[in-house]
C-alpha positions in Angstrom: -38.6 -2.9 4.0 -36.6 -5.0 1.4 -38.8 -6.6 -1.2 -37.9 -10.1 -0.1 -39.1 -9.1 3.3 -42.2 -7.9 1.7 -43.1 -10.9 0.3 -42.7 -12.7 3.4 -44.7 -9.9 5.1 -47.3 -10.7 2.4 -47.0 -14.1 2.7 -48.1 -13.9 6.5 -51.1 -11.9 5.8 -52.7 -13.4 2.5 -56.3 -14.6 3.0 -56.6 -17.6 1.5 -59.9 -19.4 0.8 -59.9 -23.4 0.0 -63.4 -23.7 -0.6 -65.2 -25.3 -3.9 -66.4 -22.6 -7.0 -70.0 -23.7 -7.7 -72.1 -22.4 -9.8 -70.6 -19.0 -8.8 -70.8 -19.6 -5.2 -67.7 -20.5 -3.0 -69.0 -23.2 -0.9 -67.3 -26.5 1.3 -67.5 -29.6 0.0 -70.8 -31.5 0.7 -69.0 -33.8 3.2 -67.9 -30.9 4.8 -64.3 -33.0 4.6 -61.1 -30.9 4.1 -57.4 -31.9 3.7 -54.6 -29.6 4.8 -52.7 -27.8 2.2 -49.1 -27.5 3.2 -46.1 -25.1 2.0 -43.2 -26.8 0.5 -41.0 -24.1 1.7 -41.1 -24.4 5.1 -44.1 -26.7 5.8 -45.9 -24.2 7.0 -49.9 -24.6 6.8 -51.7 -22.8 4.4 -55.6 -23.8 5.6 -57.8 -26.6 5.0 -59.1 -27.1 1.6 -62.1 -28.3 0.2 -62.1 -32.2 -0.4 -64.1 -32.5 -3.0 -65.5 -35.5 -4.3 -68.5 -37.7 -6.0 -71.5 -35.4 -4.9 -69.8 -32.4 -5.6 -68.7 -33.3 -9.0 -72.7 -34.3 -9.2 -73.3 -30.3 -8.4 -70.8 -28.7 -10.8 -71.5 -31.0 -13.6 -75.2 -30.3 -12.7 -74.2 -26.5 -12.8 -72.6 -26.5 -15.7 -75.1 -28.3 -18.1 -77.4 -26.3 -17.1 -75.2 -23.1 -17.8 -74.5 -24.5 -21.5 -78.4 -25.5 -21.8 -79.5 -22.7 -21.6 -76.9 -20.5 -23.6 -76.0 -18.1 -20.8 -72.4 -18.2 -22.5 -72.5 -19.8 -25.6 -75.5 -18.2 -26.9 -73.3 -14.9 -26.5 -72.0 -13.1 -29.6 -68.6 -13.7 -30.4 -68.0 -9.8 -29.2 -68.8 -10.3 -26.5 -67.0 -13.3 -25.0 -64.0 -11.9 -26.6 -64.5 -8.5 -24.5 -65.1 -11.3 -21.6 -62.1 -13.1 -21.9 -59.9 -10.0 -22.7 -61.3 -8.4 -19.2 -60.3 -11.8 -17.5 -56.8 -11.6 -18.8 -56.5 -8.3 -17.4 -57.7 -9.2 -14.1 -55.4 -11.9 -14.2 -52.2 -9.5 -14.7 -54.0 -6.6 -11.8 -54.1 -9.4 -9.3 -50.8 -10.7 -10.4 -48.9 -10.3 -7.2 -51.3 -11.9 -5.0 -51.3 -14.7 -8.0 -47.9 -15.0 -8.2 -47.8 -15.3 -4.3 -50.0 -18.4 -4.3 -48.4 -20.1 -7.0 -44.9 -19.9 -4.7 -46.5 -20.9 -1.5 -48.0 -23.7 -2.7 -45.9 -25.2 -4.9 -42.5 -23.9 -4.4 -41.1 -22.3 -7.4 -39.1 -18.8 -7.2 -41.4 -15.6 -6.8 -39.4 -14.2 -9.1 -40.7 -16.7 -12.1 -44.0 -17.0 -10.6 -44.3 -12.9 -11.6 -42.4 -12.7 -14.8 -43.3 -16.4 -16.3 -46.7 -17.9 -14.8 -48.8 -15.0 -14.4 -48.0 -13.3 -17.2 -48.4 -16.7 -19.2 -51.5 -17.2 -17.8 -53.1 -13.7 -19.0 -51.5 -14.1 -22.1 -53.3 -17.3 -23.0 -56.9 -15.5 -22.1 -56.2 -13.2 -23.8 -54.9 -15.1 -26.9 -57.9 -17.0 -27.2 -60.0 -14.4 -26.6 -58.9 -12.3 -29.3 -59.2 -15.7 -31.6 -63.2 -16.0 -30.7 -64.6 -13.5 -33.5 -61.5 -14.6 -36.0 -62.2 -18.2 -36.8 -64.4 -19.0 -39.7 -66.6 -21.7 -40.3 -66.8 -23.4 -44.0 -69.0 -23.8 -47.1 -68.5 -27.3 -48.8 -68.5 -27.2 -52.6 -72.1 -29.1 -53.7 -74.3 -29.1 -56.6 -76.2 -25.3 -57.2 -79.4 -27.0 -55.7 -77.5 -27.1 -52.1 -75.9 -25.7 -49.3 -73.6 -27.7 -47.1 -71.9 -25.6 -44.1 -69.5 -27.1 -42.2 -70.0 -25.1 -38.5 -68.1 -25.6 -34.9 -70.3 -26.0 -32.2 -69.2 -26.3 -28.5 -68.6 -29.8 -27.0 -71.0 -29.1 -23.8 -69.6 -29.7 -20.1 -65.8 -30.1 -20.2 -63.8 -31.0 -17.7 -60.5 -30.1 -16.9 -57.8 -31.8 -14.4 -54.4 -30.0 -14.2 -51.2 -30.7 -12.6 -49.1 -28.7 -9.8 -45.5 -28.2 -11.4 -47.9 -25.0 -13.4 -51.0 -25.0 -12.0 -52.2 -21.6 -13.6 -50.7 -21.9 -17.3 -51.6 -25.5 -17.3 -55.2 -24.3 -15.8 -55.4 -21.4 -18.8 -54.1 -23.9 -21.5 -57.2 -25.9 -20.5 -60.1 -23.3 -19.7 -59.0 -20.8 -22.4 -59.7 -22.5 -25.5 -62.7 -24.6 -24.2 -64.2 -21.0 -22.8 -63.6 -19.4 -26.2 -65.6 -21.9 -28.0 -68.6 -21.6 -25.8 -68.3 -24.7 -23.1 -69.1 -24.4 -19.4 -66.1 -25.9 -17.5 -65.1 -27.9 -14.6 -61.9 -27.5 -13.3 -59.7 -29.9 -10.7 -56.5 -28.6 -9.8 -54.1 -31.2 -8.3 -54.7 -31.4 -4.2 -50.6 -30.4 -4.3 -51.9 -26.8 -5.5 -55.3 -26.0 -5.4 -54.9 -21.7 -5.0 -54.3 -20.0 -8.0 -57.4 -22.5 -10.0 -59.9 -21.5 -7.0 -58.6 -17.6 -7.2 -59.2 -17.7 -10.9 -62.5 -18.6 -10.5 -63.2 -16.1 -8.5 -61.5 -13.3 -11.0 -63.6 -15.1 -14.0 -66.9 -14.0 -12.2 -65.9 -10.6 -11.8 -64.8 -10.6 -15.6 -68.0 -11.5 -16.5 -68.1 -15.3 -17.0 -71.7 -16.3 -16.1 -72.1 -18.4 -12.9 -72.1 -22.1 -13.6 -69.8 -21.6 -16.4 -66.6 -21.7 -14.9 -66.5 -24.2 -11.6 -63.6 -25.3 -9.8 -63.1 -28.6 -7.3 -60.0 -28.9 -5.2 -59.9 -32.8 -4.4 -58.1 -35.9 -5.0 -57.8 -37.6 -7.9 -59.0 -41.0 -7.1 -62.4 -38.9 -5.7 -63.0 -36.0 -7.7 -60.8 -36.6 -10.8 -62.4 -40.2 -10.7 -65.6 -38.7 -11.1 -65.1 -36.3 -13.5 -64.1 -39.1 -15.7 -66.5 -41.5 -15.1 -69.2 -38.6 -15.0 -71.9 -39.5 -17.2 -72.7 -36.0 -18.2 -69.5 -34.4 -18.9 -68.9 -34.4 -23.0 -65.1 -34.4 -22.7 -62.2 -34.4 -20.2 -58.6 -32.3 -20.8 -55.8 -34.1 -18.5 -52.4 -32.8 -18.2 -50.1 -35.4 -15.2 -48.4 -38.5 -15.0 -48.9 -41.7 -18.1 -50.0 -44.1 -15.4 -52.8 -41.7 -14.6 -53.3 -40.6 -18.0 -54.3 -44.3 -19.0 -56.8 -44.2 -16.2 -58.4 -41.2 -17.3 -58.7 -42.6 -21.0 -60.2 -45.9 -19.4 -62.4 -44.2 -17.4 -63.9 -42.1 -20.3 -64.4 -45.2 -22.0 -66.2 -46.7 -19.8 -68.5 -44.1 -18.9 -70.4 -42.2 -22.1 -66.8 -42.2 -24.0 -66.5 -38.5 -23.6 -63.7 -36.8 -25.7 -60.0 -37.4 -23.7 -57.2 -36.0 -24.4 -53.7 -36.3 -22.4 -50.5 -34.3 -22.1 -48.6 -36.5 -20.1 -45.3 -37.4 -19.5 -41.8 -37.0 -21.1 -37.9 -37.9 -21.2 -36.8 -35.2 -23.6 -33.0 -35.5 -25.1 -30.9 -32.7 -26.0 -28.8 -33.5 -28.9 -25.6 -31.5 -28.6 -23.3 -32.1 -31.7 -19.5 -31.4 -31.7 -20.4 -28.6 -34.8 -22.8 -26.6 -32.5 -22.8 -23.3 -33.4 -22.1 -21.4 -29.4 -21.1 -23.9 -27.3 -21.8 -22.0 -24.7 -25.2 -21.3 -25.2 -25.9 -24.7 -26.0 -24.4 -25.3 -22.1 -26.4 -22.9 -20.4 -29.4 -23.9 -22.8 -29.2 -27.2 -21.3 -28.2 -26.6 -17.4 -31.2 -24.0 -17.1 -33.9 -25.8 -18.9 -33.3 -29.2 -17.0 -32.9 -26.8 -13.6 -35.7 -24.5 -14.3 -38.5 -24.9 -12.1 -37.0 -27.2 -10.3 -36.9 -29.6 -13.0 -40.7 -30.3 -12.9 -41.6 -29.8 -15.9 -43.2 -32.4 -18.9 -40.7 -31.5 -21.1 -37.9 -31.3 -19.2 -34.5 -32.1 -21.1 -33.3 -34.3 -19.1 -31.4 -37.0 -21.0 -28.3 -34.6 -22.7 -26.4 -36.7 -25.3 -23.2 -34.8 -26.1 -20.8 -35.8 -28.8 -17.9 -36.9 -27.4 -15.0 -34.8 -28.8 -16.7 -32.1 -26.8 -18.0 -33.8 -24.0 -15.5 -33.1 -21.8 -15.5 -29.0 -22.2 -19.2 -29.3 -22.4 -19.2 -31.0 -18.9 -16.6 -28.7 -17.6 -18.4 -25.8 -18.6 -22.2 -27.0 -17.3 -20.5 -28.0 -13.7 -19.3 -24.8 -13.4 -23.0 -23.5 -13.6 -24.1 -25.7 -10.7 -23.9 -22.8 -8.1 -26.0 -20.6 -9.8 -28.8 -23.1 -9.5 -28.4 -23.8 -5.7 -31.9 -24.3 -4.4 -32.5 -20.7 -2.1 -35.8 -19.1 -0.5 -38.9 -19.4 -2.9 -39.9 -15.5 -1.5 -36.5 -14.1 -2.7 -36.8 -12.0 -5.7 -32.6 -13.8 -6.1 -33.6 -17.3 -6.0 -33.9 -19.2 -9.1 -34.5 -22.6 -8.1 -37.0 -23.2 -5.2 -38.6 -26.1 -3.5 -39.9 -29.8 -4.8 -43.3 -29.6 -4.3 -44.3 -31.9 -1.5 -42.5 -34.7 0.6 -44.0 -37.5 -1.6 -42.0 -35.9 -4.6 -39.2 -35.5 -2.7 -38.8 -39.2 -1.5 -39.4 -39.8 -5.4 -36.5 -37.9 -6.4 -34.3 -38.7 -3.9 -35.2 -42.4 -4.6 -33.9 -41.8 -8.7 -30.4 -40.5 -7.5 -29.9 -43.1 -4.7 -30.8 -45.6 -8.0 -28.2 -43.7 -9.9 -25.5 -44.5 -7.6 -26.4 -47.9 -6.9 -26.4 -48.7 -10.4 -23.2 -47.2 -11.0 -23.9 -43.9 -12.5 -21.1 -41.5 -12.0 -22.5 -38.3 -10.4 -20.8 -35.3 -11.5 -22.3 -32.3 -9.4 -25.1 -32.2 -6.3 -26.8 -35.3 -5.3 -28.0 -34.2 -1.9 -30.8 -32.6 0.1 -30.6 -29.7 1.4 -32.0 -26.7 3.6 -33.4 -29.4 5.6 -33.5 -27.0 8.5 -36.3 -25.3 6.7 -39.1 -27.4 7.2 -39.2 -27.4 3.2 -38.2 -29.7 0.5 -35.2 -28.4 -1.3 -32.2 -30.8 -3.7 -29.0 -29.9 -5.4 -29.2 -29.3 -9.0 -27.6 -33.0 -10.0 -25.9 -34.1 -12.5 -25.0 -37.8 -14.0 -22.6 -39.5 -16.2 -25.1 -42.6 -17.4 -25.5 -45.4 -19.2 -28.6 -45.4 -21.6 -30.3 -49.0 -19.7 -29.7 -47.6 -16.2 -33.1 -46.2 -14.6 -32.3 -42.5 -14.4 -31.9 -42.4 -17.8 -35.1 -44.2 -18.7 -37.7 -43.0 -16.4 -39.5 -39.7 -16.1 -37.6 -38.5 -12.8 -39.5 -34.8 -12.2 -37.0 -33.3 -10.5 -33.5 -31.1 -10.9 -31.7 -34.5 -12.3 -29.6 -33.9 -15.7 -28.3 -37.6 -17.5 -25.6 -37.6 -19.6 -24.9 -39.4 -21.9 -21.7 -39.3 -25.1 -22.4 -39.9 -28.8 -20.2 -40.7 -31.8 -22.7 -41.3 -34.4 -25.6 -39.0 -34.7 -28.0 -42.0 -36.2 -27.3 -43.8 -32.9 -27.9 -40.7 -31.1 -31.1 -40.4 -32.6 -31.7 -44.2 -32.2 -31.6 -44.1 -28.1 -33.3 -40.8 -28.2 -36.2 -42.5 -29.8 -35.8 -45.8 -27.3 -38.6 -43.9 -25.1 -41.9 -44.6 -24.3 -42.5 -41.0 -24.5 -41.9 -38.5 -27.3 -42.8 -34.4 -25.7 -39.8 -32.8 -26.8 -36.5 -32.9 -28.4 -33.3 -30.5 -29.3 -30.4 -31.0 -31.8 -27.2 -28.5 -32.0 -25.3 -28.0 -34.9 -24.5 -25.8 -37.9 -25.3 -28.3 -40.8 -29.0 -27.2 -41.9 -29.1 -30.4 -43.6 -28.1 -32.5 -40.3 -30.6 -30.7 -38.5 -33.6 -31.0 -40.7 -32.9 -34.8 -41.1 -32.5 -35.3 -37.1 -35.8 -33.0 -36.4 -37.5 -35.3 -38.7 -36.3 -38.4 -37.4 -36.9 -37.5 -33.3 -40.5 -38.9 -32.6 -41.5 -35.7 -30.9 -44.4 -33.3 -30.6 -41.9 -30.2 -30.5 -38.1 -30.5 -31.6 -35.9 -27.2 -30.9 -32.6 -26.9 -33.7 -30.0 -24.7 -31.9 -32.3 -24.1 -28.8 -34.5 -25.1 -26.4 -36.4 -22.1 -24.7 -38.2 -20.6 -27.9 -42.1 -21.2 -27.3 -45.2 -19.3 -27.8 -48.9 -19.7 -27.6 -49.3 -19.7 -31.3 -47.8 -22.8 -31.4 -49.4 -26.3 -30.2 -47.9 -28.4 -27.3 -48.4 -32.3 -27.0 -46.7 -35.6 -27.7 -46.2 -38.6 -29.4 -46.7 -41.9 -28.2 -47.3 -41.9 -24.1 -46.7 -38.5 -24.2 -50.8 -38.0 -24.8 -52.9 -36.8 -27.6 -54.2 -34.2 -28.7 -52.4 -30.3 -28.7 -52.7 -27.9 -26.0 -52.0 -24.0 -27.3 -52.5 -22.6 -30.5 -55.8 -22.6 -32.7 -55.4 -27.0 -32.8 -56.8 -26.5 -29.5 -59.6 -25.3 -30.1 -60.5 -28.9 -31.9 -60.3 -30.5 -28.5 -63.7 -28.3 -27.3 -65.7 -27.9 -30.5 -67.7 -30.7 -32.8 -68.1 -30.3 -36.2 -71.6 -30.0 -37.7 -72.8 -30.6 -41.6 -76.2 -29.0 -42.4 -77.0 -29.8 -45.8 -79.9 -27.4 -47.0 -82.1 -28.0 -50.2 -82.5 -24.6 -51.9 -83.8 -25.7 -55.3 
C-alpha cells in the first residue's frame, strides 16, 4: 500500500464526531439542528455537525464562568499548568496524523503541509506558552518606604475565541494558548467551513488535563453562535481572527453588549517590494510565487500585490511563470501535491469572480486563470498570475485565493506610496542590497510585520497583527499574553 493510498484508506475509515465540547461533555446542540460538513476535495460528506447557537453559547459561557469562579484552572500553580499545557502539546504531535487528516478533509490544503506545517505549529504554540507560564514576572512600583505597590496580571475571565478556516488549528492555538496560559476558561467557535481539528482538540485538552468547563468548543455559524459570543453578556473578552467586514461586527457587538476586550486579526493586501539591486533574484522569485501559492493563497498575509522594478521585470516574470507548473492544484491526500483545494464553493465563486474582474477590466493575465479538476467533485484553480494596474479591483481587494498582481516600479518612494494606498497594513517585503534602502522602506511600509530580503522567516517569538483594518492587537509572542490578562495595583501601607 502506497502512502497516498493510505491516506485515502484512512480517509474512508476516520470517525469523525461533529458534536459541541461542553463543559467536558460532547453533546448536540440544544436544537438538536445540524448542518452538513462537506469535503472540498471531492464533495464528499464528512457528517452532520453540531449547529450551535444562542442557548448553547448560554451553556458554555455558563460552563466556563463557573470553571474560572471557582479556580479549577486558574487557582493552579504556575507548575502545573505549564506541565498541563506541555502534555497538550504532546498529545497534539501523537495524534498528529489523525489531526493532520482532518485539517485536509475539511479544508483542502495538501496532507503533506497539514503534517509538516499545521500540526507541528499547533504543538509548538502549546507548548511555547506553556513553557512561558512560570517565566513571566509581575512588578514592584518604586513608592515611598511606607508602601508597597505591586503591579500583578490577573486573568481576564471567560474568553472567547472565533477562528477562521484557511488555519483552523494554528489560528485555534494562537487564540487558546496564550489565554489558557494566563488562567482563562475558553470558548472556542471554529468557522462552520472547518469545525474538526477545534472539536478534536478539545477532546485531547481533557485528556491533557485541562479541567472540564475550561476549554469549550461550538461549531456553528457566525451570525448564531459567533453573534452570541459577542453580544454575550458574560464573556470578558473576544479574540477574532476572519474577514474586516466581520471584524467590524464583532467590535460593534462587543460594544454594545458589556464592552468586553476585542481584538481582530483580519484582513490583508501585502506587497512584495522587489528592487532591481536584490541580492538572489531567484530566491526573491520563488519567494514570491510560493508564498502567494502556498495554501492555496488563503492566507491573511498573503503577498499578493508584487511590485517589481522594472529593469527586471521582465526576467523576474519569465522566471516566476516558469514556476507555474509546480503549483498545479493536485489531490489534497497526496504526500506530492503542494497546492490543494479552495475551501468551499462559496469561495470558489469568490475567486473565480476576482479573475473574471481582472479580465474585464483589462488586466493582462500571464499564467492560469481557470478551474480545474472539475471532474472531482472538489474546488480546485490554477495558480494565476496578472499584469495590473494599481486602481483595477484585483489589485485593491483582499482576493483569498492563488491570485498574484503585478505590478512595475521606477521609483521606490512611489513604490512605497501605492503599497501604503491600502486599507489594510498585515504584511510587507522589500528586496535589495542597500541596508540603508531597506531600513528606510521597512520604516515607511504601514505594516505589522515587514520581511527585508524574505518573506517566509516567522516564529512564535514574534507577534503577528496589523495596522489599520488589519485589526488590533498581536497574536504570538509574550504581547499576547496582554490580550488575556488585566493589570492589578495593590497599594499596601506597611508603615
Amino acid at each position: 500500500m502506497t502512502e497516498n493510498t493510505s491516506w485515502h484508506a484512512r480517509a474512508a475509515e476516520i470517525k469523525i464526531d461533529g458534536r459541541a465540547f461542553i463543559d467536558g461533555e460532547r453533546m448536540a446542540a440544544k436544537s438538536g439542528q445540524t448542518f452538513d460538513n462537506l469535503s472540498p476535495i471531492d464533495g464528499r460528506s464528512l457528517g452532520p455537525v453540531a449547529r450551535c447557537d444562542g442557548a448553547d453559547v448560554d451553556a458554555a459561557v455558563q460552563a466556563a464562568r463557573a470553571a474560572f469562579d471557582d479556580r479549577r484552572w486558574a487557582g493552579k500553580s504556575p507548575a502545573q499548568r505549564k506541565r498541563i499545557l506541555i502534555k497538550f502539546a504532546d498529545l497534539v504531535q501523537k495524534y498528529g496524523p489523525e489531526l493532520a487528516l482532518l485539517e485536509t478533509l475539511d479544508m483542502g490544503k495538501p496532507i503533506k503541509y497539514s503534517q509538516s506545517v499545521d500540526v507541528g505549529a499547533t504543538a509548538n504554540c502549546l507548548r511555547w506558552y506553556g513553557e512561558a507560564i512560570d517565566k513571566i514576572y509581575d512588578e514592584i512600583a518604586p513608592t515611598p518606604a511606607n508602601s508597597l505597590a505591586l503591579i500583578t496580571r490577573e486573568p481576564v475571565g471567560v474568553v472567547a475565541a472565533i477562528v477562521p478556516w484557511n488555519y483552523p488549528m494554528i489560528m485555534a492555538a494562537w487564540k487558546i494558548a496564550p489565554a489558557l496560559a494566563a488562567g482563562n476558561s475558553v470558548i472556542l467557535k471554529p468557522s462552520e467551513k472547518s469545525p474538526l481539528t477545534a472539536l478534536r482538540l478539545a477532546d485531547i485538552a481533557l485528556e491533557a488535563g485541562v479541567p472540564k468547563g475550561v476549554f469549550n468548543v461550538l461549531p456553528g455559524y457566525g451570525n448564531e453562535a459567533g453573534a452570541a459570543l459577542a453580544l454575550h453578556m458574560d464573556v470578558d473578552c473576544i479574540g477574532f481572527t476572519g474577514s474586516t467586514r466581520t471584524g467590524k461586527l464583532i467590535v460593534q457587538m462587543a460594544g454594545q453588549s458589556n464592552l468586553k476586550r476585542a481584538w481582530t486579526e483580519l484582513g490583508g493586501k501585502s506587497a512584495n517590494i522587489v528592487c532591481a539591486d536584490c541580492p538572489d533574484l531567484d530566491k526573491a522569485v520563488a519567494t514570491a510565487v510560493g508564498a502567494i501559492f502556498f495554501n492555496q493563497g488563503e492566507s491573511c498575509n498573503a503577498p499578493s500585490r508584487l511590485f517589481v522594478e522594472e529593469s527586471i521585470k521582465d526576467a523576474f516574470l519569465a522566471k516566476a511563470l516558469a514556476m507555474l507548473p509546480r503549483f498545479q492544484p493536485g489531490d489534497p491526500l497526496d504526500e506530492a501535491t503542494v497546492m490543494g483545494a479552495i475551501v468551499d464553493a462559496t469561495q470558489m465563486k469568490t475567486v473565480m469572480g476576482y479573475i473574471a474582474a481582472g479580465k474585464s477590466e483589462g488586466a493582462q493575465l500571464l499564467g492560469g486563470g481557470d478551474a480545474v479538476r472539475t471532474e472531482t467533485g472538489g474546488y480546485y484553480v490554477q495558480p494565476t498570475v496578472f499584469g495590473v494596474d494599481a486602481g483595477m479591483t484585483i489589485a485593491r481587494e483582499e482576493i483569498f485565493g492563488p491570485v498574484l498582481s503585478v505590478l512595475g516600479f521606477t521609483d521606490i518612494a512611489e513604490a512605497v506610496k501605492q503599497a501604503n494606498a491600502t486599507p489594510y497594513g498585515l504584511q510587507a517585503a522589500v528586496w535589495t542590497s542597500d541596508i540603508s534602502k531597506a531600513i528606510q522602506t521597512a520604516r515607511a511600509l504601514r505594516a505589522g510585520t515587514v520581511h527585508v530580503n524574505q518573506y517566509d522567516g516567522d516564529d512564535i517569538t514574534v507577534p503577528f497583527g496589523g495596522y489599520k483594518q488589519s485589526g488590533n492587537g498581536r497574536d504570538k509572542s509574550l504581547h499576547a499574553l496582554d490580550k488575556y490578562t488585566e493589570l492589578k495595583t495593590t497599594w499596601i501601607q506597611v508603615g
